[in-house]
N, C-alpha and C positions, 0 to 999 in steps of 0.2 A: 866762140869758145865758152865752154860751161861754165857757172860760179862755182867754186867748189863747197861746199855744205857745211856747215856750221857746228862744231862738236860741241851737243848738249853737256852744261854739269852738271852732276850728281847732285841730288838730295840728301845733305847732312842730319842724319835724328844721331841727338846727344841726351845724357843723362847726365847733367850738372852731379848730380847726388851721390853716383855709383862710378865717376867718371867713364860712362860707359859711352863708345860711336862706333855709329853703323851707316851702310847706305842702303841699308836694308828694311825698309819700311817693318815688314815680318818681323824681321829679327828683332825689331827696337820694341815692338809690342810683344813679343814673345818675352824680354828683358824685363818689360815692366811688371810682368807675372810671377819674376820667381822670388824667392825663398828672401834673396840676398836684398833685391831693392827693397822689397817690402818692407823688412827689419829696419834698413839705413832713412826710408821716407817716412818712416813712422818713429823712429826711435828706439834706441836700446837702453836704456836709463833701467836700472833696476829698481823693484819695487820696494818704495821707503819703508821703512820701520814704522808700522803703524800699532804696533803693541807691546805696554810696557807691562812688565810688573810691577807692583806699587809695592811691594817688602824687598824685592832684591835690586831695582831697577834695571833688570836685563830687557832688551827688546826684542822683537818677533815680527815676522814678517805676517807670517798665515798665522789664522786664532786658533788651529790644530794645534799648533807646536807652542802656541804659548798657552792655551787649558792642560796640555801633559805639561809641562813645566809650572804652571799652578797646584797641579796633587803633588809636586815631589820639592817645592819650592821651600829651603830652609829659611829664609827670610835673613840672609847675609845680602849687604849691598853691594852691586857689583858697579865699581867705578868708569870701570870702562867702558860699559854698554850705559853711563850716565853722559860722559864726553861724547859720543858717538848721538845721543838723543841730542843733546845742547848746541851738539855741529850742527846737524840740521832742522833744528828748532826753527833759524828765519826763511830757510824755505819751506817746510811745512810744517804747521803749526800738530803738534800732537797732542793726545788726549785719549787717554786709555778707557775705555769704556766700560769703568765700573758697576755698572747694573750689570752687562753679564757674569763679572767676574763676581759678583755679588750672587748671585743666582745659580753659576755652576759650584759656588762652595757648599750654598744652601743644601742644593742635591744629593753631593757629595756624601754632608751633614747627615742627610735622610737617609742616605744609602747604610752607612755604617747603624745605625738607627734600626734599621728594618732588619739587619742582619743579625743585630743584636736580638732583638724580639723573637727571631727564629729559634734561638741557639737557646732562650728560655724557653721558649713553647714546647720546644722538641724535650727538653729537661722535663719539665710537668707531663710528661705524654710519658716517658718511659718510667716515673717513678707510678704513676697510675697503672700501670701497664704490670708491672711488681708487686702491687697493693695485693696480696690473696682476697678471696671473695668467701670467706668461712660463714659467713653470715648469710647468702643465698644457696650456699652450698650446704650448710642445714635446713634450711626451711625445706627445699626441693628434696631432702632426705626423709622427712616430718611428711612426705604426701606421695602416697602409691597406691596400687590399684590392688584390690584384695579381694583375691577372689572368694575366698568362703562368703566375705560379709556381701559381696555381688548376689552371689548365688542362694545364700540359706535367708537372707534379711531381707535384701532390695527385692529378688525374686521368689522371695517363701510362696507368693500364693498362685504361678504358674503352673500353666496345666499339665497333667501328665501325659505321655507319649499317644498312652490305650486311648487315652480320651479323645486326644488330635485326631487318631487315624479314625475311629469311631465318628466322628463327628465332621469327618469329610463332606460328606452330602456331594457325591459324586453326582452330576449333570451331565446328561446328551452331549448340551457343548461341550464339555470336557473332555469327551473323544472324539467327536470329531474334529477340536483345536491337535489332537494325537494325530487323527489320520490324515489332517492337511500338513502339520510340521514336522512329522516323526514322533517315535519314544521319549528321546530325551528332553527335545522343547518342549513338548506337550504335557512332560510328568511335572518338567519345572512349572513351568506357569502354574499349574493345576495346586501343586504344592506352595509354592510362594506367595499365590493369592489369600489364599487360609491364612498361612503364616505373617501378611500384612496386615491382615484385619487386627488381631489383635497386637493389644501393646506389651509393650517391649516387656515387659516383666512380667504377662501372663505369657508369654512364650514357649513351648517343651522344651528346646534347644536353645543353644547358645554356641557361639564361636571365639574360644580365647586366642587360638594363634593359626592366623588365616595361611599364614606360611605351610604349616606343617596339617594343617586340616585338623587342629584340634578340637573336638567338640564335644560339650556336656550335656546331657538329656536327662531332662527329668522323670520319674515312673515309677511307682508306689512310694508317692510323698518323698522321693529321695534325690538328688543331683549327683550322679555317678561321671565319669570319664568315658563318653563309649570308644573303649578300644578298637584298632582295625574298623571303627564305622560300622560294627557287627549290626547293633541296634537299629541306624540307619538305612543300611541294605534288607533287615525285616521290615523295617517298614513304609518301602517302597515296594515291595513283595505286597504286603496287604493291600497299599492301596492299586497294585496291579489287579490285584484281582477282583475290588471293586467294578474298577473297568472296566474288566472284560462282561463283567453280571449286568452293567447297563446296556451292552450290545442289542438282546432281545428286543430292549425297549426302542431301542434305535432301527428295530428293522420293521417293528408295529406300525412305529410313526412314516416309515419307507418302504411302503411295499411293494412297490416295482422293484425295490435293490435285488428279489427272486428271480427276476428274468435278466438272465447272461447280457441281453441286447442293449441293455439301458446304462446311463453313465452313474446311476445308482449302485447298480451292482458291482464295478471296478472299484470305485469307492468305497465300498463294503470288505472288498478285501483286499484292501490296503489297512484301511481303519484297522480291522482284525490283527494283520500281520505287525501294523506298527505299536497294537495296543500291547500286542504278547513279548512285543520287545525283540521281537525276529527280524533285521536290519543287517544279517548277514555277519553279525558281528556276538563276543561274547558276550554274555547277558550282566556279568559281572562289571567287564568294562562300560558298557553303558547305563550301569546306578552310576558308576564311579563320577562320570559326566556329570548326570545330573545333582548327587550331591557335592561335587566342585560348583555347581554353579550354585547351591543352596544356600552354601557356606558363605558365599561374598555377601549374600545378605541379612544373614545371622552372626553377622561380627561384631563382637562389643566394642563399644566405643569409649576404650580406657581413660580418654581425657573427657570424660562426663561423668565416669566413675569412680573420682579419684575419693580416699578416704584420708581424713587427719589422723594420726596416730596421737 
């Protein structure tokens, strides 16, 4: 006859703490994990009053809520939050940490300080700001640019127009710089070099308002206005036809440019065509060109010029 077998007991896991039992090993480790035992094996005790006021005697748990209750603090004593510090005075001993409250007032102190500083700063800014300026506002009236005394004083001993074109001294390279870059680049340069050499006040021309292409020319001892650029447009006529009068010499010094075959000759009549101002275009509108381009650099420079009254 068989013994009959022996019925194992279960495995009691208990939590004294949470009064909690299981015979469930899992389950008891699972228990130990949650929210509830945690709280009860660790304690629920609330966090003491660890900051007083020193004018009202109120206390504060977190130093957030007693720094805003430091800016708005009347400095009336409050009794009750004294009983309540005194209750638990022999479990923990308190002491309110007057260096920072010493130091967030200081701040404070500075803050209204700074703001104050502003509101006079900004005060002085707008009473300056009001002050009229009559005093730089006459002087800068006392100084302008005048053109007579420019033109008949600063410039009396500038050369006249006849004299400038006269005294071109037209060069070879001077058309052939025409028949390598065209009419208009080539009259510029040709004209602008002249007109750099000398200085500013022996000049024929002069430019008062680059905007509008204003310009005055001198020519028998006189400074006139030339209207429409009339004067101008003669006198890029003259020295066209300087130009063309150096050709001959140009073809002396090249005399292969007579046989069609040679890259002389193609050169030759281009040079020609660009010298006569033939560009497929009106003869009018390409002075115009070149005296726009003249004029940027015969512009008076009014703030060199200025006169005292």
């Amino acid at each position: 006859m068989e013994a009959k077998k022996t019925q194992k007991t279960p495995k009691i896991f208990e939590c004294i703490v949470c009064n909690f039992i299981s015979c469930n090993k899992k389950d008891y480790h699972r228990h130990l994990l949650t929210a509830k035992h945690t709280k009860e094996a660790n304690g629920s005790t609330k966090k003491p009053l660890t900051y007083m006021c020193e004018f009202c005697n109120k206390c504060y748990r977190s130093r957030g809520s007693f720094w805003k209750h430091q800016k708005n603090c009347s400095g009336i004593p409050d009794n009750t939050h004294t009983d309540i510090y005194n209750s638990t005075a022999d479990s923990n001993k308190l002491t309110p940490n007057t260096d920072i409250v010493q130091t967030m007032l200081h701040l404070i102190k500075q803050n209204q300080d700074f703001k104050e500083l502003i509101i006079e700063q900004n005060k002085q800014l707008i009473e300056l700001t009001n002050k009229p300026t009559t005093t730089n506002n006459t002087t800068n009236n006392n100084q302008k640019f005048n053109l007579n005394f420019f033109l008949n004083t600063t410039c009396k001993d500038a050369m006249n127009m006849t004299d400038f074109i006269e005294n071109m001294d037209v060069q070879i390279e001077d058309i052939e710089n025409i028949g390598r870059n065209g009419y208009v680049v080539g009259m510029t340069d040709m004209i602008l070099s002249r007109i750099k050499n000398l200085e500013v006040t022996k000049r024929p021309m002069h430019c008062t308002d680059l905007k509008r292409e204003t310009i005055y020319i001198k020519d028998n001892n006189a400074w006139e206005k030339d209207d429409n650029n009339a004067k101008l447009h003669k006198m890029i006529g003259c020295i066209a036809q300087q130009n063309y009068s150096i050709i001959p010499a140009w073809r002396d010094k090249h005399p292969d440019c007579m046989n069609s075959e040679t890259p002389k000759f193609e050169f030759c009549i281009t040079m020609m065509r660009n010298v006569l101002g033939d560009a497929g275009e009106d003869q009018t509108r390409l002075d115009n060109k070149v005296i726009r381009n003249i004029t940027k650099h015969v512009n008076v420079d009014k703030t060199t010029t200025i006169v005292d009254f």
